[in-house]
Gaussian input, Z-matrix of N, CA and C with variables (Angstrom, degrees):
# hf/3-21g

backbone

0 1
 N
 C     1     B1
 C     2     B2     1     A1
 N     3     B3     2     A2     1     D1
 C     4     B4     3     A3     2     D2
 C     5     B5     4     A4     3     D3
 N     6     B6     5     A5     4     D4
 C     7     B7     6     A6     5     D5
 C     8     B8     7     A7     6     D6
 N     9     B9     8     A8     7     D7
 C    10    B10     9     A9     8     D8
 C    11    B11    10    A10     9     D9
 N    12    B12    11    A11    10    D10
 C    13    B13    12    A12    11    D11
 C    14    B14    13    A13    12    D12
 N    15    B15    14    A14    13    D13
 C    16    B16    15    A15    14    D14
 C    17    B17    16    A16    15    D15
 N    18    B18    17    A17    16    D16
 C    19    B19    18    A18    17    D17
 C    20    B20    19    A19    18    D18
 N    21    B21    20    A20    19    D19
 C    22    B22    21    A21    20    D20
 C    23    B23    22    A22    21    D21
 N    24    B24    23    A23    22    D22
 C    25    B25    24    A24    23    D23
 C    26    B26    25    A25    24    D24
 N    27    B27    26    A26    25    D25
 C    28    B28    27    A27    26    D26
 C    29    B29    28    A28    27    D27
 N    30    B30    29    A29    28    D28
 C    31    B31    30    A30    29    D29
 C    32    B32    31    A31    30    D30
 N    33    B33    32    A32    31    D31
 C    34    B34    33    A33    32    D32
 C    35    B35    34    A34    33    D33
 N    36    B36    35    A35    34    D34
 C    37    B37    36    A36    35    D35
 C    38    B38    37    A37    36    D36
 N    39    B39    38    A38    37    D37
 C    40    B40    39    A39    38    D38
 C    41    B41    40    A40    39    D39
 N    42    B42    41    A41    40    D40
 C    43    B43    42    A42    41    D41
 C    44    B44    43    A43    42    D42
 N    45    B45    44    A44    43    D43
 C    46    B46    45    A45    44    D44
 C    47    B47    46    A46    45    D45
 N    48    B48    47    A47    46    D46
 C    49    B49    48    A48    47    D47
 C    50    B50    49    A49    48    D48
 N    51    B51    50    A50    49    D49
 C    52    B52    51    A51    50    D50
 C    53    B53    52    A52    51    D51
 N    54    B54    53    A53    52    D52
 C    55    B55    54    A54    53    D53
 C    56    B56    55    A55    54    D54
 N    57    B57    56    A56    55    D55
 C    58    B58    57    A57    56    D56
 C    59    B59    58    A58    57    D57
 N    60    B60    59    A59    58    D58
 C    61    B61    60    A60    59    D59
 C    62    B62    61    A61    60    D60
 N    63    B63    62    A62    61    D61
 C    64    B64    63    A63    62    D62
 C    65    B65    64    A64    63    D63
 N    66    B66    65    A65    64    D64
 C    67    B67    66    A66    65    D65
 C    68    B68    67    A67    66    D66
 N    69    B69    68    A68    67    D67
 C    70    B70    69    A69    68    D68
 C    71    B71    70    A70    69    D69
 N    72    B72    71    A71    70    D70
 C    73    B73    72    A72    71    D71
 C    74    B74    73    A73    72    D72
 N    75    B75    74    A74    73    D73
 C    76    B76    75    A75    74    D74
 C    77    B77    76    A76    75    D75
 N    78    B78    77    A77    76    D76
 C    79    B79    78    A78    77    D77
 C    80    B80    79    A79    78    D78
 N    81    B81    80    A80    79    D79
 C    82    B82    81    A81    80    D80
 C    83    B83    82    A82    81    D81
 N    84    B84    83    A83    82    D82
 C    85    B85    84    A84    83    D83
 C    86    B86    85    A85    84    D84
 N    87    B87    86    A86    85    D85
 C    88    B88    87    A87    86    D86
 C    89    B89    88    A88    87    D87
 N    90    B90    89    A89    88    D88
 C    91    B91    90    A90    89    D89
 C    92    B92    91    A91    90    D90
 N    93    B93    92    A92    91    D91
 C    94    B94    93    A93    92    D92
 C    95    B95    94    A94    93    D93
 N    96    B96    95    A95    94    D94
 C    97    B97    96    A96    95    D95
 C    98    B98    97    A97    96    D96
 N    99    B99    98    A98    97    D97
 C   100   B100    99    A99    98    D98
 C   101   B101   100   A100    99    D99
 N   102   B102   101   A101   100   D100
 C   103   B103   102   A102   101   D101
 C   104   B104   103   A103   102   D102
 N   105   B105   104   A104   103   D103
 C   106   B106   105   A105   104   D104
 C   107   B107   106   A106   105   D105
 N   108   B108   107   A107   106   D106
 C   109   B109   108   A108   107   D107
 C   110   B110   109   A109   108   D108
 N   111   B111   110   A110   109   D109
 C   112   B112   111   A111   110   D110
 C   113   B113   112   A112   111   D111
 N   114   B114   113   A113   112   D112
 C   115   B115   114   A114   113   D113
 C   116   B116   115   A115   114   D114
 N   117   B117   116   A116   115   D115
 C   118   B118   117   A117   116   D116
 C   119   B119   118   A118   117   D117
 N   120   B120   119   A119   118   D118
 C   121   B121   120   A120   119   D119
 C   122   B122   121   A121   120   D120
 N   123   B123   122   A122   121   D121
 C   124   B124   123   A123   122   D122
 C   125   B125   124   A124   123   D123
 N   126   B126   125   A125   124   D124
 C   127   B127   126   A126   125   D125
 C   128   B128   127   A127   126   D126
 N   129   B129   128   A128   127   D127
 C   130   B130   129   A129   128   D128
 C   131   B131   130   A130   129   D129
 N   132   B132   131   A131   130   D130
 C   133   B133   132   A132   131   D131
 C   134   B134   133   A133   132   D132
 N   135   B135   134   A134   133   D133
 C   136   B136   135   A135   134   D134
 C   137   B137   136   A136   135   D135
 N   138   B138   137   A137   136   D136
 C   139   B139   138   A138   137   D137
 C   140   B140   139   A139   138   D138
 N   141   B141   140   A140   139   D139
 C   142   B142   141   A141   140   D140
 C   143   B143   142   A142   141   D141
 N   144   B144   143   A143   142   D142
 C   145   B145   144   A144   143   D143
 C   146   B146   145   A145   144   D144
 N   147   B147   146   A146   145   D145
 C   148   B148   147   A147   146   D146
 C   149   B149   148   A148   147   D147
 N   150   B150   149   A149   148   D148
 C   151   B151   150   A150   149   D149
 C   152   B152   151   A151   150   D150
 N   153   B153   152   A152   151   D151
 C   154   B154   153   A153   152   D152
 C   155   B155   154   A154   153   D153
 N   156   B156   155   A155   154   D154
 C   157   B157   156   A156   155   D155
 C   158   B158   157   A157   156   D156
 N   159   B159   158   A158   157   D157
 C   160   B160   159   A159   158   D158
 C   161   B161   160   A160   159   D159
 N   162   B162   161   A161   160   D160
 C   163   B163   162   A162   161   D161
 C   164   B164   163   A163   162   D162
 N   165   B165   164   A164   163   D163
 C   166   B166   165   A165   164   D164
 C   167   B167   166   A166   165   D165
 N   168   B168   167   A167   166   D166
 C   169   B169   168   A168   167   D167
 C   170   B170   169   A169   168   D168
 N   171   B171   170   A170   169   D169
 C   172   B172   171   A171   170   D170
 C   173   B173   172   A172   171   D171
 N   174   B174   173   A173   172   D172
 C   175   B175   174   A174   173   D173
 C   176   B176   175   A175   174   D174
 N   177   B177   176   A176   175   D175
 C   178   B178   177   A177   176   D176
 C   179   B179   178   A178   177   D177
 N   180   B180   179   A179   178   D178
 C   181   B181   180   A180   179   D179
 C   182   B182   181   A181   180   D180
 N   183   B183   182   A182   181   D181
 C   184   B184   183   A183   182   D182
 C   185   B185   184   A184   183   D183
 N   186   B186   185   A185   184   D184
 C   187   B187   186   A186   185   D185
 C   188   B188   187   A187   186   D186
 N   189   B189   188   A188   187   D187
 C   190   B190   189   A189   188   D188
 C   191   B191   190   A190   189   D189
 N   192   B192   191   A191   190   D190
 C   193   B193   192   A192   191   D191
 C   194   B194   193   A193   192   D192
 N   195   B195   194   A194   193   D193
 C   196   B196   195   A195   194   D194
 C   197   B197   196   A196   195   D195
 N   198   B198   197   A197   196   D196
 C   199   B199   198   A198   197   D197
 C   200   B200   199   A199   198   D198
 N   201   B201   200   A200   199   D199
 C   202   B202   201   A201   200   D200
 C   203   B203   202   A202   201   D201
 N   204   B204   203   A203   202   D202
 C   205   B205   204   A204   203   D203
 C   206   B206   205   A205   204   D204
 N   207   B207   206   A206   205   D205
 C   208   B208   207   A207   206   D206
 C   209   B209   208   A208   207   D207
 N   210   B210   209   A209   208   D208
 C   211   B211   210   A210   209   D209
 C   212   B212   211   A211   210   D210
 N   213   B213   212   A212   211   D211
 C   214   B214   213   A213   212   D212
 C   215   B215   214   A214   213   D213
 N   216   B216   215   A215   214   D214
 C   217   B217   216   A216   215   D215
 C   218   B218   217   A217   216   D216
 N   219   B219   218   A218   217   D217
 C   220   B220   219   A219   218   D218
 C   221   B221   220   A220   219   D219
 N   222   B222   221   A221   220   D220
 C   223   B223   222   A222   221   D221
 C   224   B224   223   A223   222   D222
 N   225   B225   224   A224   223   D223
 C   226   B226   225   A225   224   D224
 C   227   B227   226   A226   225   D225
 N   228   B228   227   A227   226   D226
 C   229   B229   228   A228   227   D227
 C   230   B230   229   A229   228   D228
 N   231   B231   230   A230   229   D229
 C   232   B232   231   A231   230   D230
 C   233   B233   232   A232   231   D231
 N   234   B234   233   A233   232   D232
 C   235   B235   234   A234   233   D233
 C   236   B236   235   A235   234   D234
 N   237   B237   236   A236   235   D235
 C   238   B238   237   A237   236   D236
 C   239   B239   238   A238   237   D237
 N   240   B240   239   A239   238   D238
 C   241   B241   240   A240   239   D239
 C   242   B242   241   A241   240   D240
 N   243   B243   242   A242   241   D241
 C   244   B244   243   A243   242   D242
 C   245   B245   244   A244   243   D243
 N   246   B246   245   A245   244   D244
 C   247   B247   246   A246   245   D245
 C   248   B248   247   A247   246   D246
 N   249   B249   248   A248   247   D247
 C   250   B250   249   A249   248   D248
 C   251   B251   250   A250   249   D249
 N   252   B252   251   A251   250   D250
 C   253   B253   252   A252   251   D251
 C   254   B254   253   A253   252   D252
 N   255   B255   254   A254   253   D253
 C   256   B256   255   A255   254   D254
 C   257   B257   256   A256   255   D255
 N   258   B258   257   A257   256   D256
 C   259   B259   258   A258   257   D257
 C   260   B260   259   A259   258   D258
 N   261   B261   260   A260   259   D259
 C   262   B262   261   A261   260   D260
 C   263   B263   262   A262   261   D261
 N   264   B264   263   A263   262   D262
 C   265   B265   264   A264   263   D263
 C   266   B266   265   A265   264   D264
 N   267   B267   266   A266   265   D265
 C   268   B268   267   A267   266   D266
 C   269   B269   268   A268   267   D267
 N   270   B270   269   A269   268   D268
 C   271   B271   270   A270   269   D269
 C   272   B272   271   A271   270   D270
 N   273   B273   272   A272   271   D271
 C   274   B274   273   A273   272   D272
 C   275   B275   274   A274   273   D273
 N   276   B276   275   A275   274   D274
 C   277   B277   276   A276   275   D275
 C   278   B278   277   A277   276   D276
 N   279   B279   278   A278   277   D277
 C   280   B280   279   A279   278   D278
 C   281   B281   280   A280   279   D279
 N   282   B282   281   A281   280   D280
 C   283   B283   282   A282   281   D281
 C   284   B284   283   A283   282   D282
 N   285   B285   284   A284   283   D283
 C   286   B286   285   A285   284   D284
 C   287   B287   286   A286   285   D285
 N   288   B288   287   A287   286   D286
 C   289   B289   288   A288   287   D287
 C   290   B290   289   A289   288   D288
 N   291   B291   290   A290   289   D289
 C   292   B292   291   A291   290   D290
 C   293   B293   292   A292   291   D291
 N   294   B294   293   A293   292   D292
 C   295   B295   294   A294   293   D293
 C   296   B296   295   A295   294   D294
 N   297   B297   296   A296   295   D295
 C   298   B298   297   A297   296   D296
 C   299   B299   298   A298   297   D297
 N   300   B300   299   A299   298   D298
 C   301   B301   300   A300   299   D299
 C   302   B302   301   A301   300   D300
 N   303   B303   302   A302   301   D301
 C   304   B304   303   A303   302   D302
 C   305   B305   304   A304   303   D303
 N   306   B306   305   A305   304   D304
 C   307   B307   306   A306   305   D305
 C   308   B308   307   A307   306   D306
 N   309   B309   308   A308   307   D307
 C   310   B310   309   A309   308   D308
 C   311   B311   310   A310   309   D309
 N   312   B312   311   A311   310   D310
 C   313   B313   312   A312   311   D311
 C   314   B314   313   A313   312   D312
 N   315   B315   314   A314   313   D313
 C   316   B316   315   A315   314   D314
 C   317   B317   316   A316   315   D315

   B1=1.4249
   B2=1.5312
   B3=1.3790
   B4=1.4152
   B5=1.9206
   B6=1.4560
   B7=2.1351
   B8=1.3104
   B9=1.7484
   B10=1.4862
   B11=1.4769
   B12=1.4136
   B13=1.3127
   B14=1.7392
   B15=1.3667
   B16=0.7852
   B17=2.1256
   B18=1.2494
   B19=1.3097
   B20=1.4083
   B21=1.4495
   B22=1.5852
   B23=1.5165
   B24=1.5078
   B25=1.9049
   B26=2.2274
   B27=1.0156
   B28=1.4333
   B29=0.8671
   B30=1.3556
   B31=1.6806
   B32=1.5799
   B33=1.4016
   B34=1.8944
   B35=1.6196
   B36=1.0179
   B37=1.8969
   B38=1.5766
   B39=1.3857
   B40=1.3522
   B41=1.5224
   B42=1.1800
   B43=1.4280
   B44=1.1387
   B45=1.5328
   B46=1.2819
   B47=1.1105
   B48=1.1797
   B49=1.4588
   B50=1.4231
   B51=1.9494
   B52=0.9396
   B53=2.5271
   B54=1.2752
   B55=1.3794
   B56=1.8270
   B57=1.5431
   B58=1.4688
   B59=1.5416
   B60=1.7994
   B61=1.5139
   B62=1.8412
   B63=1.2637
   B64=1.7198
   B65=1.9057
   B66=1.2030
   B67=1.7791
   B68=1.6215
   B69=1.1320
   B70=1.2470
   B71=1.6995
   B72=1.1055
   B73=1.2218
   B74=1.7361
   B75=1.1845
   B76=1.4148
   B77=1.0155
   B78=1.8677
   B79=1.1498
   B80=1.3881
   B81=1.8813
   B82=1.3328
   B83=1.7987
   B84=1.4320
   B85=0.8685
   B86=1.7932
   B87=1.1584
   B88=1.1368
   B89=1.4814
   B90=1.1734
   B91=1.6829
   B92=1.7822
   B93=1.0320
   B94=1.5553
   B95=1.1630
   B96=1.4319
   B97=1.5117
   B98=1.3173
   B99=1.5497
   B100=1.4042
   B101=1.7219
   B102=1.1003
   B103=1.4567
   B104=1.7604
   B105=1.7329
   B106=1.6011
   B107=1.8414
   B108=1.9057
   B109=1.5214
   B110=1.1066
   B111=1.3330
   B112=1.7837
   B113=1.4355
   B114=1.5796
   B115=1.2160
   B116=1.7596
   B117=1.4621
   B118=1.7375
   B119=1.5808
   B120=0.7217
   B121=1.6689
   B122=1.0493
   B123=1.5948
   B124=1.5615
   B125=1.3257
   B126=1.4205
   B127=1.3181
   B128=1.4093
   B129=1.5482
   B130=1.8681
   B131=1.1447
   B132=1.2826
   B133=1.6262
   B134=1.5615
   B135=1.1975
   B136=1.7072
   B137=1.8194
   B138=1.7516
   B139=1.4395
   B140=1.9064
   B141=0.8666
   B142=0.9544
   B143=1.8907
   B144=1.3058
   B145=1.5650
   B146=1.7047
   B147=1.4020
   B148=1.5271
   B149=1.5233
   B150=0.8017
   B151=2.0632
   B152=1.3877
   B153=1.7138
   B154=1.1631
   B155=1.3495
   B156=1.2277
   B157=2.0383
   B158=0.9365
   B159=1.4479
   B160=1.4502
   B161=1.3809
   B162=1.7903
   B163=1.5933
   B164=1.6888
   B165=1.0500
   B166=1.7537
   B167=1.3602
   B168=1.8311
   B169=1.8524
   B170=1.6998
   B171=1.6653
   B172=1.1791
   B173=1.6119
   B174=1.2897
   B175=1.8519
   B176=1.4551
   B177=1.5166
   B178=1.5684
   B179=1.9817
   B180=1.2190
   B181=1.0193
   B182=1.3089
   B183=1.4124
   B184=1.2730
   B185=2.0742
   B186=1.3414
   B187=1.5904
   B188=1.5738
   B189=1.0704
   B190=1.4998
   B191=2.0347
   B192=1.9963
   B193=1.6578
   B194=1.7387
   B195=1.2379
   B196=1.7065
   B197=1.1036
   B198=1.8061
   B199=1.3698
   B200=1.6429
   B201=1.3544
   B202=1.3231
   B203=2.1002
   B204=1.4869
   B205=1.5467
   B206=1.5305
   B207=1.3062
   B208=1.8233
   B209=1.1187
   B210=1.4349
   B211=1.9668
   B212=1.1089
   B213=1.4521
   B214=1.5770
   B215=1.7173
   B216=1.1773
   B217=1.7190
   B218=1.6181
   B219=1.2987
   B220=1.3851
   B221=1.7762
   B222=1.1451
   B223=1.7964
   B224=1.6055
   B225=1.2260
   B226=1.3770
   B227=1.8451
   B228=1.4795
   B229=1.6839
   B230=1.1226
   B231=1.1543
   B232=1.5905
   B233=1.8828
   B234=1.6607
   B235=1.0185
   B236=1.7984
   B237=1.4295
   B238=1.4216
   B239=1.5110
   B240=1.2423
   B241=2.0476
   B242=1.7568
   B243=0.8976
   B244=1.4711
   B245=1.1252
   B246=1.6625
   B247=1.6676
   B248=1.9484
   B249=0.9429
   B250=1.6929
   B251=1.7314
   B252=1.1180
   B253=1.3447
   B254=1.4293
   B255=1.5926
   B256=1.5511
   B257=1.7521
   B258=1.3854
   B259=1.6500
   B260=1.2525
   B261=1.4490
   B262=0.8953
   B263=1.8547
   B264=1.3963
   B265=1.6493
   B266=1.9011
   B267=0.7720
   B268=1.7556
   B269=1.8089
   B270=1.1726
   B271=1.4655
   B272=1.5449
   B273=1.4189
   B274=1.4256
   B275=1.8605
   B276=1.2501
   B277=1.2703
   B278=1.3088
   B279=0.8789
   B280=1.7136
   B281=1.6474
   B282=1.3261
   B283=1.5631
   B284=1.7714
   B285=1.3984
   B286=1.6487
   B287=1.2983
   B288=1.3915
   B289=1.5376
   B290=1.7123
   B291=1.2762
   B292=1.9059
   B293=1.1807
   B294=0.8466
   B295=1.6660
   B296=1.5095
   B297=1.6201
   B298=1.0044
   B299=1.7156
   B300=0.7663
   B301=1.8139
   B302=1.6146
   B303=0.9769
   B304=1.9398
   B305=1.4962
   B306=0.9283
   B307=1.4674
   B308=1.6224
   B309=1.2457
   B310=1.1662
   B311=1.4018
   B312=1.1878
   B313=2.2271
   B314=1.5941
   B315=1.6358
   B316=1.5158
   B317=1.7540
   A1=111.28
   A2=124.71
   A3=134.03
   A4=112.99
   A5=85.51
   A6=87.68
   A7=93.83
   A8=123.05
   A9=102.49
   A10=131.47
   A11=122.34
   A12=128.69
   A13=115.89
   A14=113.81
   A15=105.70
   A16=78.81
   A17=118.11
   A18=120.81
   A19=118.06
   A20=112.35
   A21=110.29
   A22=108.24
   A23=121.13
   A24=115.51
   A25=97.42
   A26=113.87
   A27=105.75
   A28=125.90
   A29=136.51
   A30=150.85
   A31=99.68
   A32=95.56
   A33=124.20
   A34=93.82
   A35=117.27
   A36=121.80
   A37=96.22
   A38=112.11
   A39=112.96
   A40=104.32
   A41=126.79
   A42=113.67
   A43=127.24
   A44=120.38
   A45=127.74
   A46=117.65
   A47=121.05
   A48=107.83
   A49=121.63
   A50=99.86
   A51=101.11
   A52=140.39
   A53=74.92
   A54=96.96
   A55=131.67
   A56=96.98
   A57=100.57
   A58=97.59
   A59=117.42
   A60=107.58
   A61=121.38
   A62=120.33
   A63=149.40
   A64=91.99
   A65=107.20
   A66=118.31
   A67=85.94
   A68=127.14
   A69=122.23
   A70=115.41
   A71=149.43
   A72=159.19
   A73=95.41
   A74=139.66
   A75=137.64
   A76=92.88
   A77=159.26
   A78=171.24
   A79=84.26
   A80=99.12
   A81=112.56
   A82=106.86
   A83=126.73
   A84=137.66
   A85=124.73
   A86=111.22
   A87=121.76
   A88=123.82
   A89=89.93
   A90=100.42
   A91=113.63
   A92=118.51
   A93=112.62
   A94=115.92
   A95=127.05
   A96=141.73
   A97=104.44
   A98=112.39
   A99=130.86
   A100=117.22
   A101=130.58
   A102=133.22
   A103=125.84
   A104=81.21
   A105=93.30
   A106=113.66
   A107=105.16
   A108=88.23
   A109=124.97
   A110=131.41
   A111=126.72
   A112=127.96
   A113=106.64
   A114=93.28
   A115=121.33
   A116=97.41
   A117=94.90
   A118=111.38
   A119=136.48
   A120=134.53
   A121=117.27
   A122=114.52
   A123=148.76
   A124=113.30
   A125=134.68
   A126=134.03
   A127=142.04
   A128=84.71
   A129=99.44
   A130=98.05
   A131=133.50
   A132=140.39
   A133=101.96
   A134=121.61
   A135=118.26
   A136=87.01
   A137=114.19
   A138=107.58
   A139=92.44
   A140=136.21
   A141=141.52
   A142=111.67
   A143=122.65
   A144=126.35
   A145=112.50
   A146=103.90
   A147=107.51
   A148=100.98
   A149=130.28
   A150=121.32
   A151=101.42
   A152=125.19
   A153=110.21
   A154=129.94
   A155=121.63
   A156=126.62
   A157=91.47
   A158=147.51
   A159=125.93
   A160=133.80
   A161=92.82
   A162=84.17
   A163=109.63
   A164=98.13
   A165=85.15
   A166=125.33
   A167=103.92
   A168=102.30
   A169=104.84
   A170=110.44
   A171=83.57
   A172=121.87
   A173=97.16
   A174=86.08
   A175=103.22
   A176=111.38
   A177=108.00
   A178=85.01
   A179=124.95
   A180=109.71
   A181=145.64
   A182=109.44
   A183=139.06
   A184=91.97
   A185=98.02
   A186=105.86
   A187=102.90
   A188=135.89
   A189=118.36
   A190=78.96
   A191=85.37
   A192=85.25
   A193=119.78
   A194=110.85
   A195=101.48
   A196=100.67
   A197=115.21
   A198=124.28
   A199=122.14
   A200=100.35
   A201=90.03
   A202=105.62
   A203=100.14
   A204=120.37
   A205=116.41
   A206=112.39
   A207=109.79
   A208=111.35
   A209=96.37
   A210=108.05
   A211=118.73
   A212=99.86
   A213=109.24
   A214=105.73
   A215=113.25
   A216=129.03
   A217=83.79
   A218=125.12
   A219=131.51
   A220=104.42
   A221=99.30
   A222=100.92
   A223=119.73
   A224=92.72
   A225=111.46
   A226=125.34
   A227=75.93
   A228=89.30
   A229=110.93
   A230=137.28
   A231=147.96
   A232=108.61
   A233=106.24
   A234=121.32
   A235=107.39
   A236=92.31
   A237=95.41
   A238=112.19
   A239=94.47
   A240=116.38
   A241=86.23
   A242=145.68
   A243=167.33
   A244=84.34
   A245=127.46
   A246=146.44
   A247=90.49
   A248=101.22
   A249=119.65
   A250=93.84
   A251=125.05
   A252=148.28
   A253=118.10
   A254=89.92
   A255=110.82
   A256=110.85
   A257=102.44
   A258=103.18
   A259=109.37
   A260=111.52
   A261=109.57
   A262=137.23
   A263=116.45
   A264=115.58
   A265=84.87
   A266=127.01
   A267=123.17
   A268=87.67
   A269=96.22
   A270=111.07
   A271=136.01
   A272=93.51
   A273=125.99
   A274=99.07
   A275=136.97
   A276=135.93
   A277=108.49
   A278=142.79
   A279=146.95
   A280=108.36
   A281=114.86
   A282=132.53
   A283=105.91
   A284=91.39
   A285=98.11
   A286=99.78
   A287=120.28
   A288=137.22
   A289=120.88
   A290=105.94
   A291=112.31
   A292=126.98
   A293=116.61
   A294=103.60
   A295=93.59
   A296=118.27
   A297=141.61
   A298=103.27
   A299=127.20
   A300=112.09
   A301=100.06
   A302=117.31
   A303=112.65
   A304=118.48
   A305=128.98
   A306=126.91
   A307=102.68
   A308=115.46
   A309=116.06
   A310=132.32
   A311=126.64
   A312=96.29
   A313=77.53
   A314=89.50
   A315=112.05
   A316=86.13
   D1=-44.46
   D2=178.63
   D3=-54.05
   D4=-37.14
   D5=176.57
   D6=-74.35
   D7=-69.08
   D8=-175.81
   D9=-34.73
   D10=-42.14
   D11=168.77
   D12=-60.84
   D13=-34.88
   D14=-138.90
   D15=-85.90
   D16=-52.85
   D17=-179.55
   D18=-53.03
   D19=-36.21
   D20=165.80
   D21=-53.40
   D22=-54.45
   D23=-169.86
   D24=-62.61
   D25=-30.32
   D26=163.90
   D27=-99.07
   D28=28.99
   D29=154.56
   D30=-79.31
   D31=-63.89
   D32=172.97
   D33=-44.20
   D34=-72.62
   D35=-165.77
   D36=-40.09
   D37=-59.39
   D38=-155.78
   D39=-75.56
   D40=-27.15
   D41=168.90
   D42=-60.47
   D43=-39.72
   D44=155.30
   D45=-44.34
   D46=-51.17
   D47=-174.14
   D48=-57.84
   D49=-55.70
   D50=162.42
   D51=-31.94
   D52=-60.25
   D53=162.19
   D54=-52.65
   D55=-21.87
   D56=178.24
   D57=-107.66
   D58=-34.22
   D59=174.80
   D60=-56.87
   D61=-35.45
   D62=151.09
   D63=-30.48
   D64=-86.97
   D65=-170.60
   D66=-54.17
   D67=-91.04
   D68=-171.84
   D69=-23.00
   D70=-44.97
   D71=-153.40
   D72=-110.14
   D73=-45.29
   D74=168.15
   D75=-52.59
   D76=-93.42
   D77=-99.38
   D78=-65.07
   D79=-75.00
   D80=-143.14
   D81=-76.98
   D82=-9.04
   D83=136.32
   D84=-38.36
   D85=-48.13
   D86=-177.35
   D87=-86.15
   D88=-34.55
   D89=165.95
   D90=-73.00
   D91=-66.21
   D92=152.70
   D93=-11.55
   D94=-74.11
   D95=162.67
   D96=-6.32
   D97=-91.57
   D98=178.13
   D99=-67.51
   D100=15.51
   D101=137.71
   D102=-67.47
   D103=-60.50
   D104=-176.31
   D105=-67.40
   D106=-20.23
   D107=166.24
   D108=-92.31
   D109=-20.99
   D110=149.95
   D111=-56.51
   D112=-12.81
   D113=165.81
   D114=-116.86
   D115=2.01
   D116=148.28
   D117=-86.52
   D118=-33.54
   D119=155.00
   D120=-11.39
   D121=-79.56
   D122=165.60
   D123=-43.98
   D124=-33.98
   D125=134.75
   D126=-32.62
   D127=-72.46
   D128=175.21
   D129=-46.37
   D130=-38.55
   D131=-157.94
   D132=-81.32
   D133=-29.07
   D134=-160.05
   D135=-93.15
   D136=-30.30
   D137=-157.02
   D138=-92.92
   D139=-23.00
   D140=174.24
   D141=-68.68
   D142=-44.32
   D143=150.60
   D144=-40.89
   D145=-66.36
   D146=-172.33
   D147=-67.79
   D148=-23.22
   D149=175.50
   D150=-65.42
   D151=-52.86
   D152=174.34
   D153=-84.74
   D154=-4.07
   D155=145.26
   D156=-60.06
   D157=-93.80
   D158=-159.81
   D159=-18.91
   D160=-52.67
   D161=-172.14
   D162=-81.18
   D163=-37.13
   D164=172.10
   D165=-41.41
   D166=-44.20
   D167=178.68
   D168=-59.23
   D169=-29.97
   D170=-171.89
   D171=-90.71
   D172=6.61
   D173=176.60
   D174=-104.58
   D175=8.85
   D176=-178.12
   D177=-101.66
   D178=-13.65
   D179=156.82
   D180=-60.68
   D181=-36.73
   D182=-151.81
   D183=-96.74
   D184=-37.27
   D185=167.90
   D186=-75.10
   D187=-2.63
   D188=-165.66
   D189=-89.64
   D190=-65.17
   D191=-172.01
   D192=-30.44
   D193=-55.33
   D194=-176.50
   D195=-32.06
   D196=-92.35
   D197=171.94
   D198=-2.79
   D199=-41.03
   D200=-160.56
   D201=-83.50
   D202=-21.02
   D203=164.40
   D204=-70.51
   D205=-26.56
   D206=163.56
   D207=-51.25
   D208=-64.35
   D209=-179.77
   D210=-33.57
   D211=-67.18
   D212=-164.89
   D213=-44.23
   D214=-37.83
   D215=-154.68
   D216=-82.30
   D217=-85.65
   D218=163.08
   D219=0.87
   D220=-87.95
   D221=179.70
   D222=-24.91
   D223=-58.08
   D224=164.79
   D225=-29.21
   D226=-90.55
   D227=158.82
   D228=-38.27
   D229=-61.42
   D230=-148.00
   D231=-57.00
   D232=-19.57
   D233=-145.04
   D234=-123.45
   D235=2.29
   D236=171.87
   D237=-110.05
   D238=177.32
   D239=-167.91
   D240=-66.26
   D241=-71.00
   D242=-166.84
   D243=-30.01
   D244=-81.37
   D245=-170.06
   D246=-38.81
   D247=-61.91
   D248=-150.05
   D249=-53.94
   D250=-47.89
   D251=177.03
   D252=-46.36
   D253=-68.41
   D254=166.83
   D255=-34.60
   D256=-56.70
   D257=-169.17
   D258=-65.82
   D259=-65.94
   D260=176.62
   D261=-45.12
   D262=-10.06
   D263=172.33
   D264=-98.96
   D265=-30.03
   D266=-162.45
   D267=-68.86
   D268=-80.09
   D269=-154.98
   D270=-61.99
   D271=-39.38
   D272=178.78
   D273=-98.31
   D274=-51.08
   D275=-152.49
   D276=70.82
   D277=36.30
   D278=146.38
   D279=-61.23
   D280=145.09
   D281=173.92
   D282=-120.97
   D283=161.14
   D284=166.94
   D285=-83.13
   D286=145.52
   D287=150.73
   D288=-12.34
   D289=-53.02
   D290=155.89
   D291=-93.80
   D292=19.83
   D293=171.63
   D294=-106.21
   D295=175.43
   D296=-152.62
   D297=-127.97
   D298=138.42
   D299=-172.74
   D300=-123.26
   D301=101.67
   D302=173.69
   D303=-98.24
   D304=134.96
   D305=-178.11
   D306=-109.26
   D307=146.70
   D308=177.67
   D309=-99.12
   D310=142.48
   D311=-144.54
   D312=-109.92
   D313=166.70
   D314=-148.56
   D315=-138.58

């Protein structure tokens, strides 16, 4: 009677154990779980920032290029008789030889 008793209270032991190694091993399973989804979260969240930096660099790119086609045209301009002219009646007040210069009195 004492072995029967005695293997039944360690039938009992070992289920428990069993039973708490199971809970024990679900937990940490589960906790894992809920790491890896806060930290794909925290992702989506960081990759979703950098998609919209991107696109901003790229339309602040795409604004550099224009800019950078003013210039070029600008230079251009900058470099003709027309340009040269221009400054010179703006800036300086110089005339061509025929023209007539009238000021208007004030």
């Amino acid at each position: 009677m004492k072995n029967k008793t005695k293997r039944s209270r360690e039938k009992k032991r070992d289920r428990w154990g069993n039973r708490f190694a199971l809970i024990g091993v679900t937990l940490v399973v589960l906790s894992l779980a809920v790491v890896i989804g806060l930290k794909s979260a925290s992702l989506k969240e960081r990759d979703l920032a950098y998609q919209i930096r991107e696109e901003n660099l790229l339309a602040q790119k795409a604004e550099e290029e224009a800019r950078k086609e003013e210039l070029e045209e600008r230079k251009i301009y900058v470099q003709t008789k027309q340009y040269i002219e221009e400054v010179a009646k703006e800036k300086l007040g110089l005339v061509k030889r025929e023209e007539i210069l009238l000021k208007p009195v004030q």
